[in-house]
C-alpha positions in Angstrom: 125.4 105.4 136.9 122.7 104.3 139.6 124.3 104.5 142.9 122.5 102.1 145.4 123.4 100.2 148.5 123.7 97.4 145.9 125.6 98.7 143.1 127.0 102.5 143.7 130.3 103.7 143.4 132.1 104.2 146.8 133.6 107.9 147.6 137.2 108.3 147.1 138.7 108.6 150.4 140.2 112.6 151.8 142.2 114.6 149.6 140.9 113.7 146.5 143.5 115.6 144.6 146.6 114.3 146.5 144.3 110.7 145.7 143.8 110.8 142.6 142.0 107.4 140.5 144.5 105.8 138.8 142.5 104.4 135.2 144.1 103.6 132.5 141.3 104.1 129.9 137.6 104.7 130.0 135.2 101.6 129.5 134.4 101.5 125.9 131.0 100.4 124.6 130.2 99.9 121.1 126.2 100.8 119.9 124.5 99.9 117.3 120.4 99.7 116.8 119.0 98.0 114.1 115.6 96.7 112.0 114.3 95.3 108.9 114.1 97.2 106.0 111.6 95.9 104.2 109.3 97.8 106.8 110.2 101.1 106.0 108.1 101.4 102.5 105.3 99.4 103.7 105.0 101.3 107.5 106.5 104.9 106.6 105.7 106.5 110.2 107.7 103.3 111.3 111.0 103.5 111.1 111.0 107.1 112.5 109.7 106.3 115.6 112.1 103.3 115.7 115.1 106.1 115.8 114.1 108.2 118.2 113.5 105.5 120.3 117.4 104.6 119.2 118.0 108.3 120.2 116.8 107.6 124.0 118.8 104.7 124.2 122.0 106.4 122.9 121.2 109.5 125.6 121.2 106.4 128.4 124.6 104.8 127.2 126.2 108.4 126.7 125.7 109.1 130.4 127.2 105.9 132.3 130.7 106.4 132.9 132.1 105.2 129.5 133.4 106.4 126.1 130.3 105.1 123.4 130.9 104.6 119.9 127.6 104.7 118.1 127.6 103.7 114.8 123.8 104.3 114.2 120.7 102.5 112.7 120.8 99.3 110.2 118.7 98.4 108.0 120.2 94.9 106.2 123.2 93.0 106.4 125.2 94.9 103.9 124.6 98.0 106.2 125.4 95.5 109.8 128.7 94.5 108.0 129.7 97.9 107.6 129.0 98.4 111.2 130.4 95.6 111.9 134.0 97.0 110.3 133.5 99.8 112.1 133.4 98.3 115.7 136.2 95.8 115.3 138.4 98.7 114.9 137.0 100.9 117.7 138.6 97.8 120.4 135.1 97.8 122.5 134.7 96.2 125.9 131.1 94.8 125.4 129.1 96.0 122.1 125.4 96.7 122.2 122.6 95.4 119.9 119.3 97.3 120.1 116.7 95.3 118.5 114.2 98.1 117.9 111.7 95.6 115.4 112.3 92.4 114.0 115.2 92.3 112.6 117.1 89.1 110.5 119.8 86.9 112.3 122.1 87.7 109.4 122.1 91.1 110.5 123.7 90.6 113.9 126.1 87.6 113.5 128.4 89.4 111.4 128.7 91.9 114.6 130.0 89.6 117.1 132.0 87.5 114.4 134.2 90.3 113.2 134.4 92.2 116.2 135.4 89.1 118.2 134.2 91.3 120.9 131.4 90.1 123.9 127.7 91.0 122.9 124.6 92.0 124.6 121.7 91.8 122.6 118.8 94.6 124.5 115.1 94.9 122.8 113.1 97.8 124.5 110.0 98.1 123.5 107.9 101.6 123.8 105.8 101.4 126.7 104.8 98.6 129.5 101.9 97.0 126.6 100.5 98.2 123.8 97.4 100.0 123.4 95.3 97.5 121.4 92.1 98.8 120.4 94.4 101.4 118.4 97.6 99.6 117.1 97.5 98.8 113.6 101.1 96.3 112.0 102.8 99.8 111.9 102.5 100.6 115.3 102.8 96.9 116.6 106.4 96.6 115.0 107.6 99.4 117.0 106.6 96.2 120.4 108.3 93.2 118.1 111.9 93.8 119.3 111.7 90.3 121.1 110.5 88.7 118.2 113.9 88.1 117.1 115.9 87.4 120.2 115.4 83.5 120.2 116.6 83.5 116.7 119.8 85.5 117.3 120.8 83.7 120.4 120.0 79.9 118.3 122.3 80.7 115.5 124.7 82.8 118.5 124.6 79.4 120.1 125.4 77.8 116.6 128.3 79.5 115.9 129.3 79.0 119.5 129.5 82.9 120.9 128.2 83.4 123.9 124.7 84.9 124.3 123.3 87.4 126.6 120.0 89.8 126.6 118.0 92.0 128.3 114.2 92.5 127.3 112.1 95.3 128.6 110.5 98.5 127.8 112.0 101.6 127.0 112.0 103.3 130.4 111.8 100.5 132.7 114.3 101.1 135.6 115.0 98.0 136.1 116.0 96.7 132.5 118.5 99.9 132.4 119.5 98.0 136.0 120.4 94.9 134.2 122.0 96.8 131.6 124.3 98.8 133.6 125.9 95.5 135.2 126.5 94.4 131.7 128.4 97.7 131.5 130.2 97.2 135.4 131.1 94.1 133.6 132.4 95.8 130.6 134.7 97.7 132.8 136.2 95.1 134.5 136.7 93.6 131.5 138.5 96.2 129.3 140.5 97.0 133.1 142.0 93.5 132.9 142.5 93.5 129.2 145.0 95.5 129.2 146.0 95.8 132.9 149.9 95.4 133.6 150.4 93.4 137.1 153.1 93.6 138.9 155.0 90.9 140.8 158.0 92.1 143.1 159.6 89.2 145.4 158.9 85.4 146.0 156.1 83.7 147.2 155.6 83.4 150.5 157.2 80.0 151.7 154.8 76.8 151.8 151.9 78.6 149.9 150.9 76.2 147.3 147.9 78.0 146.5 149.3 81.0 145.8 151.2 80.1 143.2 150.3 81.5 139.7 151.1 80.2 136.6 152.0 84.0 134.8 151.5 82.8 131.2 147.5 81.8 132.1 146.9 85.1 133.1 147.7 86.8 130.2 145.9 84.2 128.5 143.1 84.3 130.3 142.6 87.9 131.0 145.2 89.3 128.2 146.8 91.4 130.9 150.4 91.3 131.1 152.9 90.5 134.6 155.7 92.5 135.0 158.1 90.4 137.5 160.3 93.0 139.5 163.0 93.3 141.7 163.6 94.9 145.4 166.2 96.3 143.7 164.1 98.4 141.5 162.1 99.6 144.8 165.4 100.2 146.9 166.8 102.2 144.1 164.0 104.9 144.1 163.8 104.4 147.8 167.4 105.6 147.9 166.7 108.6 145.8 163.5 109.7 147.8 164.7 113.7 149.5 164.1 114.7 153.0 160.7 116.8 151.7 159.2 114.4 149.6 159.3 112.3 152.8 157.7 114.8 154.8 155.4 115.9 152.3 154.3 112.0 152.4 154.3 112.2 155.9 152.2 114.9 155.5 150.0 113.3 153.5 149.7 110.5 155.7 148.4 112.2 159.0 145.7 113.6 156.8 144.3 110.3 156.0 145.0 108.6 159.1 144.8 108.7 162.7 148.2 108.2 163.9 148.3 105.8 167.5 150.7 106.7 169.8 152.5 103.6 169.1 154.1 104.6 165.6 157.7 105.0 166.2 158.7 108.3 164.4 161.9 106.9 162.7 159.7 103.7 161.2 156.9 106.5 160.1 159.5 108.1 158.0 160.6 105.0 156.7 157.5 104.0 155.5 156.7 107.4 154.1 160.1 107.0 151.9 159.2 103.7 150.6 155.5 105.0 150.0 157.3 107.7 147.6 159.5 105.2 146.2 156.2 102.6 145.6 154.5 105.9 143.9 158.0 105.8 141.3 157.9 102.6 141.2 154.2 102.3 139.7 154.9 105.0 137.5 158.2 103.9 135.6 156.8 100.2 135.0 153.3 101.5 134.3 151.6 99.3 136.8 147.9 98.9 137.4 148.6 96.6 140.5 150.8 94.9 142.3 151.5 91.7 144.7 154.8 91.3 146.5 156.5 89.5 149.4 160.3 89.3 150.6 161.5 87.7 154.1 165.0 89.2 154.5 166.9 88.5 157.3 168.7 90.3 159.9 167.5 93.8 159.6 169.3 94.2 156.5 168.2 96.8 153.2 165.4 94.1 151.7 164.3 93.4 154.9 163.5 96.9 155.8 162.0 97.5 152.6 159.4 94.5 152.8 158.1 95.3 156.0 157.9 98.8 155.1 155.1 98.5 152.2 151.9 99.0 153.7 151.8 102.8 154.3 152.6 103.1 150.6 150.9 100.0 149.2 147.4 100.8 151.0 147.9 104.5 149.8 148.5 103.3 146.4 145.5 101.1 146.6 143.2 103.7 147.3 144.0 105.6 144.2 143.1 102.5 142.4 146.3 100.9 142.3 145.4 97.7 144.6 148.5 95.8 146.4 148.5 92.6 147.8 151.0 91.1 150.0 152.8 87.3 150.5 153.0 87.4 146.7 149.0 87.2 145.7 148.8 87.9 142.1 145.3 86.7 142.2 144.0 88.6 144.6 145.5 91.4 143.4 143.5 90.5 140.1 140.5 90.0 142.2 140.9 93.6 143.6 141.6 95.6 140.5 138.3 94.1 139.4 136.3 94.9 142.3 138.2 98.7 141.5 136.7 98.8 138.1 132.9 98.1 139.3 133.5 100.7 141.8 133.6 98.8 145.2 136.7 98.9 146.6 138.4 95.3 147.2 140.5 95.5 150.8 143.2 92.2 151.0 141.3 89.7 152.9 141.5 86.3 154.4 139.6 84.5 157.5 140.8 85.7 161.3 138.3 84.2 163.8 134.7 82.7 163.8 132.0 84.3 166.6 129.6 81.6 166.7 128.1 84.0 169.6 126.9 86.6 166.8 127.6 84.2 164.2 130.1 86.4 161.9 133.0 85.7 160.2 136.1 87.7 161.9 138.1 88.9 158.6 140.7 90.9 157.2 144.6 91.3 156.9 148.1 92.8 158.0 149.0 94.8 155.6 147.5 96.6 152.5 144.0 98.2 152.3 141.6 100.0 150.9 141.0 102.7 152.9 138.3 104.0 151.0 135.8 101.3 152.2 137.0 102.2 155.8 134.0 103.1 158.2 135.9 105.4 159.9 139.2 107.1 159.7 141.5 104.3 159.6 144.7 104.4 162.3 148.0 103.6 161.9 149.6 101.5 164.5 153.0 100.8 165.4 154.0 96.9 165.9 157.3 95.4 166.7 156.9 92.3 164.7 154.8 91.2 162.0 153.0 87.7 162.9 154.7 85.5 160.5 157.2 87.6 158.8 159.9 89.6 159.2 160.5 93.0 160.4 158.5 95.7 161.9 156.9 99.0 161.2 153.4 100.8 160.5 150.8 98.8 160.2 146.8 100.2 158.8 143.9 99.0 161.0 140.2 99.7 160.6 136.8 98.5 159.7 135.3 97.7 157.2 132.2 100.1 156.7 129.1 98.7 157.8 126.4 97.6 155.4 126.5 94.9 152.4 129.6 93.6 151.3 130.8 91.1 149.0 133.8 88.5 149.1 135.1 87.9 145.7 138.4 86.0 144.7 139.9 83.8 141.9 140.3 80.3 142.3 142.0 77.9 140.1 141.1 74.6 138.6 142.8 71.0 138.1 143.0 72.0 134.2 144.3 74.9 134.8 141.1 77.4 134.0 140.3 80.4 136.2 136.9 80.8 138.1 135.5 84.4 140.1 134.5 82.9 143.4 131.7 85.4 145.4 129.8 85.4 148.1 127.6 88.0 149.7 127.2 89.2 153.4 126.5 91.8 155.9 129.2 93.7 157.9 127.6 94.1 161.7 129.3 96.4 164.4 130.8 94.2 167.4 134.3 94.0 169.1 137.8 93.9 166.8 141.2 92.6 167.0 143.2 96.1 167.8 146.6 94.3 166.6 147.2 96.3 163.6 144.9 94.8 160.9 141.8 95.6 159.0 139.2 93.3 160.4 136.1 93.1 159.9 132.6 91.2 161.3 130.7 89.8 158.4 127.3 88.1 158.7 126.6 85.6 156.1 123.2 84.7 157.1 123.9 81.3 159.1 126.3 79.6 160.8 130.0 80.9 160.6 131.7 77.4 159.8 129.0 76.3 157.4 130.1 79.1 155.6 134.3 78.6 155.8 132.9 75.0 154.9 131.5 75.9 151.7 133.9 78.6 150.7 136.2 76.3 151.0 135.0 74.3 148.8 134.9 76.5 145.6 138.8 76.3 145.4 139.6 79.5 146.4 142.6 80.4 147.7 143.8 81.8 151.3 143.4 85.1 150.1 140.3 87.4 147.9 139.2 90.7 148.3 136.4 92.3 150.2 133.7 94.7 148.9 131.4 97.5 149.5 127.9 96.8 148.3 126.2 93.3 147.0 128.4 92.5 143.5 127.6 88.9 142.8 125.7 89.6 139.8 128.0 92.0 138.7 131.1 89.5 138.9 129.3 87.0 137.7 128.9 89.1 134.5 132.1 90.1 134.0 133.1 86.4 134.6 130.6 86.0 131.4 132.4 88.7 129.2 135.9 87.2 130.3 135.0 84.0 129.3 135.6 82.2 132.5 133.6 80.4 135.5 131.8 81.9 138.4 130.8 80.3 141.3 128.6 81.6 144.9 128.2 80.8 148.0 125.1 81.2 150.0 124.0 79.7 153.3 
């Protein structure tokens, strides 16, 4: 998969085998290529160029990071339909049309209809142009792949599926560009599909927005919620040993740099309920979670709440994203931004600098420590601003470069809507209080921007990405069947 400031993968963070990705599944594309058959008797030297054009095509898809089913070359509809058969069972992410010539619309309807799966039609013709003073209709068949795309996406329109495309030739960079966001988007999608969220606690007191209505998620994503109890957390907590404690301890002084201020005795605690969130994950089979308890007075729940974040932002950066004060849609937002690859730390606005015009941003609590730009610190605090309890807290900075903003907003009908927006994150001076902050240039004036962000309907909270993934959301927001919207200055 292309790795670029734009789209690449970010690196694990240290310890890669003590970190190891959680992913429930490989992305799973479906392949088919396809062409008239009346050609073949009238053109022989046709149809076998057509195929091993098919053949490059199949070598690209077989080395992006997914499982491919290819289920060949198709001449007429009889022979789509059986393809078609084939793919509905095979529970694809996105399937893949190759137009290698004209082909009829009869041949590729039946595809998406029975496979009730999200289609991207691709027509790649040879070269750049063709070499006219020696192409006969043979050889100009082999360019005709776009011949048919306006006819496909009329009667796709017709039967009301969703079209999409991508026309180029065969080795343009570029289209395979294009391409590989459809299949970023793929993976988000098959991620949520079958992604089980977890929600442990209440919402945090006074949040209207945060409130999620549980049934519209696995509507809307088919993903299922799986609401929990402290009590399921302070049960392993209670059977965490003195080793696995240390061992998490351990574990933690290799990822972070530990500030004088961590008490020892809350360190331990936090290690314990780190362990316990690692159980915890793997007895309700969790791909993410969101959570939030007050307590009062010191007591067991208490304790527990405050002591998440060692765990949670450890759990995150094995692809297991947490989000605090109960934000299932952020949490959503981040296992998405996990599937394209690009982190997704908990976010939400700090400060404004209308010096250096940036947004100050970030969070107490769980992060990504993989997009960190440096070793990330664990600090000790006394209090949490606005909740209770105390403990060890993560703080560090985002790494510099492009970033993206991306969260899930919700509509007066109900419907969901991927909310992005693109910036730069500049060095400058931080809040040292414990949080992940983070100095993000969005190209104009600070509160123009809050202005406009606010206006999309998202919520107080949405992740934060590594690398420019508008386009990449926005496709995914395509293949899920819900809105997208961007803000730019």
């Amino acid at each position: 998969m292309t790795a670029d400031a734009r789209t690449g993968p970010i690196e694990a963070p240290a310890l890669p085998g003590l970190l190891e990705q959680a992913r429930r599944r490989p992305t799973r594309l479906g392949l088919v290529s396809g062409g008239l058959g009346a050609y073949w008797p009238q053109f022989p030297g046709l149809l076998p160029q057509l195929r091993e054009s098919a053949r490059y095509v199949t070598k690209r898809f077989k080395a992006l990071d997914a499982e491919v089913t290819d289920v060949g070359f198709v001449s007429d509809a009889r022979e789509a339909a059986a393809a078609a058969e084939t793919l509905r069972r095979t529970d694809c992410d996105l399937i893949v049309i190759f137009l290698t010539t004209y082909l009829t619309s009869s041949m590729v309807l039946p595809i998406a209809q029975r496979s009730q799966t999200p289609v991207l039609v691709i027509d790649l013709q040879p070269t750049e142009a063709m070499d006219h003073a020696n192409v006969d209709t043979g050889a100009w068949l082999a360019y005709c792949g776009q011949c048919p795309v306006p006819e496909v996406a009329n009667v796709f329109k017709r039967a009301g599926i969703s079209f999409r495309s991508v026309s180029g030739h065969l080795t343009q960079e570029s289209a395979w560009q294009r391409i590989e966001r459809w299949v970023h988007a793929a993976g988000v999608r098959g991620r949520l599909r079958h992604a089980r969220h977890g929600l442990m606690g209440h919402v945090y007191p006074g949040m209207l927005d945060v409130s999620t209505d549980l049934t519209t998620v696995s509507t809307t994503f088919g993903s299922h919620v799986e609401v929990l109890e402290l009590d399921d957390l302070r049960e392993f907590v209670s059977e965490v040993t003195e080793e696995q404690a240390r061992e998490r301890m351990a574990l933690a002084r290799s990822l972070f740099t530990v500030d004088a201020s961590v008490n020892d005795e809350d360190f331990a605690w936090g290690a314990r309920v780190s362990v316990g969130l690692d159980r915890l994950v793997a007895e309700f089979d969790l791909d993410s979670l969101a959570y939030y308890h007050r307590g009062l007075a010191g007591e067991q729940h208490e304790r527990l709440g405050a002591g998440m974040i060692l765990g949670a932002s450890i759990l995150t950066a094995r692809g297991v994203p947490m989000a605090g004060e109960y934000e299932l849609r952020t949490s959503i937002a981040m296992l998405a931004a996990q599937a394209m690859g690009a982190g997704g730390s908990f976010t939400e606005i700090q400060a404004l600098n209308f010096v250096d015009n940036v947004v100050e941003m970030g969070h107490d609590g769980p992060a990504h420590l993989a997009v960190s730009a440096a070793d990330p610190l664990l600090r000790g605090l006394g209090v949490f601003h606005g909740k209770r309890g105390w403990g060890v807290s993560v703080e560090f900075d985002v790494r510099h470069g492009p970033v993206t903003t991306v969260g899930i907003g919700q509509d007066p009908d109900g419907s969901y809507v991927f909310i992005t927006s693109e910036g730069t994150v500049v060095p400058g001076p931080l809040l040292a209080i414990g949080n992940t902050t983070s100095r993000v240039d969005f190209g104009g004036d600070p509160g123009l921007w809050v202005d406009e962000w606010s206006q999309t309907g998202i919520g107080h909270h949405w992740a934060l990405c590594v690398g420019h993934r508008a386009a990449d959301i926005e496709a995914a927001a395509s293949l899920l069947g819900v809105g997208h919207r961007h803000v730019t200055l």
